[in-house]
C-alpha positions in Angstrom: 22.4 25.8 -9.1 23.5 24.1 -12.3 21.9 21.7 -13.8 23.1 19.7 -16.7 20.4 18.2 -19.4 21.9 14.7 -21.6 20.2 15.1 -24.8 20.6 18.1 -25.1 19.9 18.7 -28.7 16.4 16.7 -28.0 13.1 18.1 -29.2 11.5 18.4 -25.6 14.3 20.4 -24.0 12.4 23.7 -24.3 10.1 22.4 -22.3 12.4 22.0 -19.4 13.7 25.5 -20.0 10.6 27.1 -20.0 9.8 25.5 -16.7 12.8 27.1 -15.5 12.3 30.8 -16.9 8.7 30.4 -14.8 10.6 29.2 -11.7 11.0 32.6 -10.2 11.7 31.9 -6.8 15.0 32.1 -4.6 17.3 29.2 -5.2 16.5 28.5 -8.9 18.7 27.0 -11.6 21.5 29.4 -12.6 22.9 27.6 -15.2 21.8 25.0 -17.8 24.8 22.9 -19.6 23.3 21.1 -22.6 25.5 17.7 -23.9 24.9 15.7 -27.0 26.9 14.2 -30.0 25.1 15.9 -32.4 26.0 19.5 -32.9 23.5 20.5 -35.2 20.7 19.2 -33.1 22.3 21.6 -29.8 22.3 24.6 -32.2 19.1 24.2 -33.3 17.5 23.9 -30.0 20.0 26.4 -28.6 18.2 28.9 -31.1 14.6 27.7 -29.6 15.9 28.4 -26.2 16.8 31.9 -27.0 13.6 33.0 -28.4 12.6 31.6 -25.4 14.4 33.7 -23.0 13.5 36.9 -24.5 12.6 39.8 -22.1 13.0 37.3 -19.8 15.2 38.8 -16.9 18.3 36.9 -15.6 17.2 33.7 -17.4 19.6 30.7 -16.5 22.5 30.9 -18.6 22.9 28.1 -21.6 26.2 26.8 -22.2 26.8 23.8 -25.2 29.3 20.7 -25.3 29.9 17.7 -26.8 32.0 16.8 -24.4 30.1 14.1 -22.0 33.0 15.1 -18.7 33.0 18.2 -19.0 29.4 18.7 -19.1 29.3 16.4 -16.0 31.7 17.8 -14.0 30.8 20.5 -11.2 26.9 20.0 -11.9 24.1 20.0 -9.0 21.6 18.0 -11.4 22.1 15.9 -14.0 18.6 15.4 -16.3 18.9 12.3 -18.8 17.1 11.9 -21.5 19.0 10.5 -24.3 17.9 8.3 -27.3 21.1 5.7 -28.0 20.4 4.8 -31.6 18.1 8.1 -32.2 14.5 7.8 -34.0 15.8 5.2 -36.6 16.7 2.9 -33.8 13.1 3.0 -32.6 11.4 2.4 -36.4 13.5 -0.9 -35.9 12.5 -1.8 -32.4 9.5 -1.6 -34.0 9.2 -3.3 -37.1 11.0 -6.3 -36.3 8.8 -7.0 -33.7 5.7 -6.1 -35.9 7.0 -8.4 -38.7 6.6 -11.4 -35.7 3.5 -10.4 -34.8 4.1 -9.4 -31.6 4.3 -5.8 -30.6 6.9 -3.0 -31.1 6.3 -0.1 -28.7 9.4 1.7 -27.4 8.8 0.7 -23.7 6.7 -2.5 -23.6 7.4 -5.9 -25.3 10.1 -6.6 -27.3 11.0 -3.2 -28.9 11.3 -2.0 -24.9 13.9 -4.9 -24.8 15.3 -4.2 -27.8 15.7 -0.5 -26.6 16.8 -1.3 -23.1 19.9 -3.8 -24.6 21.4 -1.0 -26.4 20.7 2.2 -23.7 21.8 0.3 -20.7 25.3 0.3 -21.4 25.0 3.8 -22.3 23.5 4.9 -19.2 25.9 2.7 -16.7 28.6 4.5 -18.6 27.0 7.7 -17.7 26.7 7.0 -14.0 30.4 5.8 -13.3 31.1 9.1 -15.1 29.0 10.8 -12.3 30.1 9.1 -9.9 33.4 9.7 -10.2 33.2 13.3 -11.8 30.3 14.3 -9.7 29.7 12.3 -6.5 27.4 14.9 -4.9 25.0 15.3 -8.3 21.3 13.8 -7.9 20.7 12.3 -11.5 17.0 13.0 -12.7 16.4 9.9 -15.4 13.7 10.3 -18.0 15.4 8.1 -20.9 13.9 5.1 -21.6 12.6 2.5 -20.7 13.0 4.2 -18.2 12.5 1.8 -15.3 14.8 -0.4 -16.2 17.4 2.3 -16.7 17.3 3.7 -13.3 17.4 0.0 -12.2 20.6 -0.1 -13.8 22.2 3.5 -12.9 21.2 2.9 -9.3 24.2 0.0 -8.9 26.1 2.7 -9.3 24.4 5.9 -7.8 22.3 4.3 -5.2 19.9 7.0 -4.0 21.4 9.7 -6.0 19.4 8.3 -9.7 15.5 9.2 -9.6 13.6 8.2 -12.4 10.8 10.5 -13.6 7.3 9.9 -15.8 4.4 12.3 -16.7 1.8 9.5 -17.4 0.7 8.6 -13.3 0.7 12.9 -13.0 -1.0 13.0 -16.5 -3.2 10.5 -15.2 -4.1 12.2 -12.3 -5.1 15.0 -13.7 -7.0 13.7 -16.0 -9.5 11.5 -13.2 -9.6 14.8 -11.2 -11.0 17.0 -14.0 -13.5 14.2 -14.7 -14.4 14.1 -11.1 -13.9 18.2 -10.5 -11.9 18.4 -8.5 -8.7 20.4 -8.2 -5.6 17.6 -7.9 -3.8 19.3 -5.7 -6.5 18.2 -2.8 -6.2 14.9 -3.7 -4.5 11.7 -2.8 -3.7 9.5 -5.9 -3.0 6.1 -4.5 -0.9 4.6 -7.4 1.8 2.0 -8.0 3.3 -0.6 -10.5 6.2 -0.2 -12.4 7.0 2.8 -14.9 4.5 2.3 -17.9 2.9 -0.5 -15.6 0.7 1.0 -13.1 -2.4 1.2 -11.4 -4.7 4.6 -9.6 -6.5 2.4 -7.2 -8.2 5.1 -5.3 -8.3 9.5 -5.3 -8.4 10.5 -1.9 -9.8 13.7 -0.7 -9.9 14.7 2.9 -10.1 11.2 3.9 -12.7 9.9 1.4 -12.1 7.5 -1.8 -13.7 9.2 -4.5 -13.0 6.0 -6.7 -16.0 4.4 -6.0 -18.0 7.7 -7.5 -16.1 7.8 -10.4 -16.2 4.3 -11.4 -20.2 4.1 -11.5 -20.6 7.5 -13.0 -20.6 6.3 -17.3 -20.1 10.1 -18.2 -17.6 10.9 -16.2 -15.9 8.0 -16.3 -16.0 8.3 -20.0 -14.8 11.6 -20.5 -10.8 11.1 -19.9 -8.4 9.4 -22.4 -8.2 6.2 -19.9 -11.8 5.7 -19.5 -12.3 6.2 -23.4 -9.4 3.7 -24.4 -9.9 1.0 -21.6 -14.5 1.2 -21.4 -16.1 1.8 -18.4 -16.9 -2.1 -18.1 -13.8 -2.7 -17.5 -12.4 -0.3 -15.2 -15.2 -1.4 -12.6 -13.9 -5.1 -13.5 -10.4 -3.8 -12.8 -11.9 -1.9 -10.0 -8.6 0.5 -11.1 -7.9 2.9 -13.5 -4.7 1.8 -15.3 -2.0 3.5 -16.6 -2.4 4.1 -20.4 0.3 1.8 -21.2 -1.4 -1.5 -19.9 -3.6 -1.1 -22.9 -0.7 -2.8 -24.9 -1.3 -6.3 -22.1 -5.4 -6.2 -21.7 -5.6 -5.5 -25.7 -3.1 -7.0 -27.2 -4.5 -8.3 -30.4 -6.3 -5.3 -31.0 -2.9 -3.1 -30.5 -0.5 -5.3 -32.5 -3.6 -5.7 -35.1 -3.8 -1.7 -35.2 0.0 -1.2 -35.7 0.5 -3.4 -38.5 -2.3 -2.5 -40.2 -1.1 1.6 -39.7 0.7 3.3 -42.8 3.3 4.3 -40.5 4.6 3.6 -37.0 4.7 6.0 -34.3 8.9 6.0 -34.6 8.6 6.1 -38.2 5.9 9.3 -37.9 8.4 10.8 -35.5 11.7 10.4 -37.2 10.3 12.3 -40.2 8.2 15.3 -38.0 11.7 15.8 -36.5 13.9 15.4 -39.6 12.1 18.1 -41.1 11.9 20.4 -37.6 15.6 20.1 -37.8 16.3 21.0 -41.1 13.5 23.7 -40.9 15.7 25.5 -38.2 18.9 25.2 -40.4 16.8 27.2 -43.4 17.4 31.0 -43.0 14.4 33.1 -42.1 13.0 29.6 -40.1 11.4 31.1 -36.7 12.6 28.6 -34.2 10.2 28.5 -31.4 6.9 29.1 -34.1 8.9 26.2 -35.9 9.0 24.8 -32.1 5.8 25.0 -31.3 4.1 23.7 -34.2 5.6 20.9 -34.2 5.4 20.2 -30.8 1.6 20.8 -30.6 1.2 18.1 -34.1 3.1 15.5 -31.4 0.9 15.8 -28.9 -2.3 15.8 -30.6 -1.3 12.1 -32.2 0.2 11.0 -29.3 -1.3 7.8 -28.3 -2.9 7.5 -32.0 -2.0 3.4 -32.0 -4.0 2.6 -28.8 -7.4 5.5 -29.9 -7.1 3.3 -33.6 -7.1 -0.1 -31.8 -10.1 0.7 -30.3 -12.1 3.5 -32.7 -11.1 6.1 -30.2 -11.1 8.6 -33.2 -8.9 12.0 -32.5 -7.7 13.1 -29.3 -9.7 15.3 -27.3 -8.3 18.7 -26.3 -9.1 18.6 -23.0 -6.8 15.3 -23.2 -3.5 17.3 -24.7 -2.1 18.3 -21.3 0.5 15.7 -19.9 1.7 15.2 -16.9 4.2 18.0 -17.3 7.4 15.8 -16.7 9.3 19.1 -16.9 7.9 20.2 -13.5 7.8 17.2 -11.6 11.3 17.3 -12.5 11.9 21.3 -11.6 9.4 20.1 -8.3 11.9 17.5 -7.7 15.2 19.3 -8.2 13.5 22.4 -6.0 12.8 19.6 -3.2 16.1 18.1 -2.6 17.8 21.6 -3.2 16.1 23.9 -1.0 14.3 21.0 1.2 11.0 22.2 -0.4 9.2 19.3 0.6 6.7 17.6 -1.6 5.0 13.9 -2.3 5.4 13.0 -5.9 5.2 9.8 -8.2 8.7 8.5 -9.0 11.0 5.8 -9.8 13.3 4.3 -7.1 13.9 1.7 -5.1 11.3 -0.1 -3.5 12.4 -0.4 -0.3 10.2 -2.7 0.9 7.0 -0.5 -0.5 5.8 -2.8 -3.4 6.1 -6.3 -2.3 6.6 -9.3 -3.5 9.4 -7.0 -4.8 12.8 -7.0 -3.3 14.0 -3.7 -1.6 16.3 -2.6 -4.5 13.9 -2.9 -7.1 13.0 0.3 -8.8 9.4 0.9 -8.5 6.6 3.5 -9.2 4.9 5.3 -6.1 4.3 8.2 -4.3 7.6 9.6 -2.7 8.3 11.8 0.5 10.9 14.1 -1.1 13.5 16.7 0.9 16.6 17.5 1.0 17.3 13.5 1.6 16.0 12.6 -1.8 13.3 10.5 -2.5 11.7 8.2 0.3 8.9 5.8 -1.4 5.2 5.6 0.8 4.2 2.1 1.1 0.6 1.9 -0.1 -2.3 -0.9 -0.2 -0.7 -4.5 -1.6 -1.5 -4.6 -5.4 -4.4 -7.2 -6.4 -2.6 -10.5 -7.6 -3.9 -10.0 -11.4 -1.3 -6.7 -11.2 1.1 -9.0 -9.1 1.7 -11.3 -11.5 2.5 -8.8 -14.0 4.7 -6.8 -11.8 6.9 -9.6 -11.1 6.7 -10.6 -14.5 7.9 -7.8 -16.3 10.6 -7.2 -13.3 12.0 -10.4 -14.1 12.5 -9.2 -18.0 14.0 -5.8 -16.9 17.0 -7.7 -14.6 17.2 -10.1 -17.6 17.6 -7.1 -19.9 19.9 -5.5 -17.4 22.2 -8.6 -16.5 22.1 -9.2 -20.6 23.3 -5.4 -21.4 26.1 -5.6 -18.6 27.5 -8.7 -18.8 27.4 -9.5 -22.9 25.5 -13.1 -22.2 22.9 -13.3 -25.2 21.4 -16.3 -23.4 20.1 -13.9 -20.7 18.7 -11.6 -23.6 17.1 -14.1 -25.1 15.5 -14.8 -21.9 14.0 -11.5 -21.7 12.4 -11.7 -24.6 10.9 -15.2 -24.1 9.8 -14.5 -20.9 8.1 -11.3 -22.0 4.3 -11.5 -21.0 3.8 -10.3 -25.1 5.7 -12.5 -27.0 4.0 -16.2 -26.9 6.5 -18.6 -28.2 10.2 -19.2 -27.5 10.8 -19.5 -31.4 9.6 -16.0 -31.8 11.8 -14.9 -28.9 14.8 -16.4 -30.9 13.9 -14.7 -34.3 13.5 -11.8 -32.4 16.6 -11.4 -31.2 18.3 -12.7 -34.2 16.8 -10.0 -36.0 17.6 -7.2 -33.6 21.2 -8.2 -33.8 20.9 -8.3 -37.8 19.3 -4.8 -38.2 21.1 -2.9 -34.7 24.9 -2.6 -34.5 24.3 -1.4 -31.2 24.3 -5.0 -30.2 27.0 -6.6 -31.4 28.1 -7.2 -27.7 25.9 -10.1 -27.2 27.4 -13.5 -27.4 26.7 -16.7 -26.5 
């Protein structure tokens, strides 16, 4: 099986690798093909995956291209994760927001808008590409925002796009080690969109354990979401929200915290992985030490923005492990593949499972997945509050998509004046004067 990773010379890609050296069983991937325009970025991380496969016997063999085709062509699975306008493009997304007041992050408000105008015609490229080089490959999405980029590859791969996310598996996790229980027992009844969702009960044999959770202050206490939202209002909510929604129920305090930060999470990340990258270029460098280091300072500050909006202090260690987006995708890939069949959280089309949302509408939900892809499980209707922001924030992502497909900078500007985050119209239009000033990436949009 051959599976091709976009993004190849990005910092995560061991990560998928090492969930495929630990995939032992029949069927596996055979062979990984890693694409990106930067060279030096796919040798580095070429050199990471070697270490990697050490003593390792028959690992999948790793080939290297800069050449978009041919690294499409022939593959089984095609894993995005690409960053169009790398690091640097993410400082901006975030400090012209932040210098309107209004928040930056790479996914929500107007730096996910910002993000999504110059990805999306990046990624529709990509899936003609596949389509035409690769009609029988199942694309595996994980660039962001991610949600509206499988929206946007599915007009032209239907079924065949899948958008992935650790946070709802972090998430998971995370409420059934608070509860102790072992989460593969368990039921997680979640939906939204991707970095808008909701657990609204754990289900074990047949019994919500919500209810236990919510009126238990340690326990409900003792996970990231619990520390970062307060127990008083989870049992408001009567939900456990994804992490993300912090940025819409505390906004003040969020935009307040980034502003007021010496640095911004892009800003913190461009320079950790300007200096990963030129430490592997430096002879003697170990690459996966070099790796791994670096990898483990990441995750211990992700999330650092939300924990200083609300004097969360440091990150727990018992909070470190995500979701593990590199096996729900390996879990995925295995499924449709061998017909392994498994219920995971993913992003496709609705079908009908998250109304008021049409049927084509890439959600976030529990899937039936086989050898016929992904099949989304309708759940319990969301409460309106979460309505209202679901079809909300859907109606920014089309604007987003319809803006970065058709050139119209009216429907851009839309987006970003119809953003729940951004309060005024006037801010909306500085907004995306300024994006346009400071992001060659989108010249495209004209009046």
């Amino acid at each position: 099986m051959k599976l091709t990773i976009l993004g190849g010379g990005g910092f995560r890609v061991p990560l998928v690798y090492r969930a495929l050296l630990e995939d032992r069983a029949d069927g596996g991937v055979t062979h990984v093909t890693l694409h990106d325009l930067d060279a030096g970025r796919l040798d580095a991380i070429v050199k990471v995956l070697r270490e990697q496969a050490a003593g390792v016997p028959d690992p999948p063999e790793v080939t290297v291209t800069t050449d978009l085709d041919e690294a499409v062509r022939g593959a089984d699975f095609v894993f995005s994760a690409i960053r169009v306008g790398g690091l640097a493009g993410r400082v901006i997304d975030e400090r012209v927001a932040l210098d309107e007041g209004v928040l930056g992050q790479e996914t929500v408000g107007a730096g996910g808008i910002s993000y999504g105008l110059r990805t999306i015609p990046v990624a529709v490229d990509i899936a003609r590409r596949i389509a035409r080089l690769a009609p029988d490959a199942w694309v595996i999405n994980f660039t962001n925002p991610a949600g509206m980029v499988t929206e946007a590859m599915s007009r032209h791969l239907g079924d065949r796009v899948i958008g992935i996310c650790d946070s709802p598996v972090g998430l998971g996790k995370r409420v059934a080690r608070a509860l102790g229980i072992d989460p593969e027992r368990a039921w997680f009844d979640y939906a939204g969109l991707n970095h808008l969702g909701w657990l609204r009960a754990i289900r074990v044999d047949g019994v919500d354990l919500l209810p236990r959770l919510l009126a238990d202050d340690d326990a409900l206490t003792s996970f990231e979401e619990g520390k970062i939202f307060g127990a008083d209002w989870l049992r408001t909510l009567g939900a456990v929200p994804n992490e993300y929604l912090h940025y819409y129920y505390f906004n003040r305090e969020s935009v307040a915290a980034a502003r007021a930060a010496e640095h911004t999470r892009g800003a913190f990340l461009l320079d950790q992985q300007q200096r990963f990258y030129e430490q592997m270029r430096a002879p003697g460098t170990a690459p996966f030490q070099a790796w791994d280091a670096t990898r483990l300072e990441r995750e211990a500050t992700y999330g650092a923005d939300v924990r200083e909006a609300v004097g969360g202090g440091e990150r727990d260690s018992c909070d470190l492990e995500s979701g593990g987006y590199e096996l729900v995708a390996l879990a995925l890939m295995r499924a449709i593949a061998l017909d392994e069949r498994t219920t995971l959280i993913l992003n496709v089309r609705g079908r009908g499972a998250l109304p008021p949302l049409d049927g084509d509408a890439i959600v976030e939900v529990p899937c039936h997945v086989d050898a016929n892809g992904a099949r989304p499980i309708t759940g319990d209707p969301l409460p309106d509050h979460a309505v209202g922001l679901v079809i909300s924030v859907k109606a920014v992502e089309r604007a987003v998509i319809h803006a970065a497909t058709t050139g119209e900078r009216a429907a851009a500007l839309r987006a970003f004046a119809l953003h729940p985050l951004v309060d005024s119209v006037a801010v909306a239009q500085r907004l995306l004067d300024g994006y346009q000033k400071h992001v060659p990436d989108l010249a495209y949009l004209r009046d």
